[in-house]
VMD Tcl script that draws the C-alpha trace (Angstrom):
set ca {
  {-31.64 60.77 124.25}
  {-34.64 60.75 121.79}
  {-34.88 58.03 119.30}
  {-36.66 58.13 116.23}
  {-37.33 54.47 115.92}
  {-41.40 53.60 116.52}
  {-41.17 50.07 115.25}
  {-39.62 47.02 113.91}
  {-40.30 46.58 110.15}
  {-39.86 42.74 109.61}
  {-37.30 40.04 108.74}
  {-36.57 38.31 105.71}
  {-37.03 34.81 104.98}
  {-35.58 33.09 102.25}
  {-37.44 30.45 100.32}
  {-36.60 28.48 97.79}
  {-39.96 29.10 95.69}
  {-41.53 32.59 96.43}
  {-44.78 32.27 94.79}
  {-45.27 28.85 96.44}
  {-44.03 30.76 99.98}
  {-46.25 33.32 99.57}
  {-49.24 30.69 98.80}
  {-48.42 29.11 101.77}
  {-48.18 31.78 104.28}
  {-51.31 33.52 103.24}
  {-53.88 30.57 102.61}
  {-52.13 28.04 105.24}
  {-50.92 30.54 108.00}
  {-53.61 33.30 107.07}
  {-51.44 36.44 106.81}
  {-52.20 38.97 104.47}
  {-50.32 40.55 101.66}
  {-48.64 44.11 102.60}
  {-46.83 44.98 99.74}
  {-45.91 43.29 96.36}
  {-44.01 45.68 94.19}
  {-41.27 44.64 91.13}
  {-37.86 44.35 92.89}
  {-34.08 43.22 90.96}
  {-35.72 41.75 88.19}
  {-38.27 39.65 91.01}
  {-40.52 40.78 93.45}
  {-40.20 42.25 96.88}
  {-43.14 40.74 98.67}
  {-44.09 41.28 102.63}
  {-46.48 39.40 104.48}
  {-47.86 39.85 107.84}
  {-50.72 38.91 110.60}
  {-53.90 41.26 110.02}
  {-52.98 43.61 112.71}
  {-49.33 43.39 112.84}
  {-46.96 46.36 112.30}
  {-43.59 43.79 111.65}
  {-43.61 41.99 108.49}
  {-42.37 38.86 106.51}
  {-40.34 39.63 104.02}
  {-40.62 36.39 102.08}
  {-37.63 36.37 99.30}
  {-35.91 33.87 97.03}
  {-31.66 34.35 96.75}
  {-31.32 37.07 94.22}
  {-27.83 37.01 92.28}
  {-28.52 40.84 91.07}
  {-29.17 41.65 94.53}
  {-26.69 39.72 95.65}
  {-22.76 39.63 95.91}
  {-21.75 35.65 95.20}
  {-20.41 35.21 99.06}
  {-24.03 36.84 100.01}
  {-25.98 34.31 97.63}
  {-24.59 31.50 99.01}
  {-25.35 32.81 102.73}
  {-28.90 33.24 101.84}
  {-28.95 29.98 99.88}
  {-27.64 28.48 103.41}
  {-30.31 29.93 105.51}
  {-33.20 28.16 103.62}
  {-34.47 25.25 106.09}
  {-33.30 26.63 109.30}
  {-34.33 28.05 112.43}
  {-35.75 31.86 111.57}
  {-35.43 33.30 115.29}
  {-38.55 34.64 114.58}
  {-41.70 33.90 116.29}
  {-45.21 34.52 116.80}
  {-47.91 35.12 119.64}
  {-51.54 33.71 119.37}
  {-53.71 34.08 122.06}
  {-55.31 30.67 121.81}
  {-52.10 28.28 120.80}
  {-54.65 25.41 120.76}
  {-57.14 27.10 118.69}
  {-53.88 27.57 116.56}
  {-52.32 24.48 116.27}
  {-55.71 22.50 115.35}
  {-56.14 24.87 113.01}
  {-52.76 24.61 110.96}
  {-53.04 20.79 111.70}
  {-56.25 20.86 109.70}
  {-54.88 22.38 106.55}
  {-51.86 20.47 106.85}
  {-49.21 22.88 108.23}
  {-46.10 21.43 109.85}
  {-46.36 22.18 113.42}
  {-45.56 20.86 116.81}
  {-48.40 20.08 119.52}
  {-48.05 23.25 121.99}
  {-45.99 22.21 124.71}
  {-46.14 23.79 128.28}
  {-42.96 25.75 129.24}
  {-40.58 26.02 132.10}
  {-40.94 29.84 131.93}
  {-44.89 29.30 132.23}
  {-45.85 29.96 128.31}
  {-47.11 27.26 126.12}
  {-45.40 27.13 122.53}
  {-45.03 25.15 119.24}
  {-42.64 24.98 116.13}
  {-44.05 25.73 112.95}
  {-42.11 25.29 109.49}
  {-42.78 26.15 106.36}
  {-42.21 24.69 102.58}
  {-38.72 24.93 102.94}
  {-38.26 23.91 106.46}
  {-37.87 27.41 107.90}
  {-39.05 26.72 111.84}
  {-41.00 29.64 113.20}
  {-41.75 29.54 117.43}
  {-45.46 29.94 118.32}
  {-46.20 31.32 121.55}
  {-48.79 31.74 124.12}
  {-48.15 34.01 127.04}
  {-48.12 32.50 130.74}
  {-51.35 34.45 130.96}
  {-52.89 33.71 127.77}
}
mol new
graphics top color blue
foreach p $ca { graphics top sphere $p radius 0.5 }
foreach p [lrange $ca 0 end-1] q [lrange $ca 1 end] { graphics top cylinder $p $q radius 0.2 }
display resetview
């Protein structure tokens, strides 16, 4: 079977304040900005770690994008556990570092499986999972 698939794109996000979002994940977390393009009357903005292919999507509930029953889901996902999470190759390195400008995140913990990792949220209270490989 051949598939045409060669990567994963990204995930949206939904924050309550997208300008502040953005603010936050590129001068706090230190991604960069991959696109920012007009999008249903707002913006469609992606963000994403220097040499990452998979993006953030980083969005605000949109009612002309959105059907009332799918508002209301993305108005519910604001605060909660992403699924989405992200390797560093020095998790201490990291976690001093988002301490210092004041990110939310938990002190890397050791792991059953042999990794080291530690919750991040954002403004809103989205929680990201920062790992560490058992080798790294």
């Amino acid at each position: 079977m051949l598939t045409m698939i060669n990567t994963i794109g990204g995930v949206v996000i939904m924050v309550s304040d997208q300008a502040q979002a953005v603010k936050f994940y590129t001068e706090k977390i230190g991604f960069d900005i991959r696109m920012n393009v007009p999008f249903f009357g707002g913006k469609w903005i992606e963000v994403a770690p220097k040499d990452s292919e998979s993006t953030l999507s980083i969005m605000e509930p949109n009612s002309q994008l959105m059907s009332p029953e799918e508002l209301e889901i993305a108005k519910k996902s604001i605060g909660r556990n992403t699924g989405v999470w992200f390797y560093s190759s020095d998790i201490q390195s990291t976690y001093e570092e988002f301490e210092s400008k004041g990110v939310n995140i938990t002190k890397p913990e050791k792991q059953e499986w042999g990794g080291t990792m530690s919750l991040v949220k954002d403004l809103d209270g989205n929680i990201f999972t920062v790992l560490s490989s058992p080798e790294g």
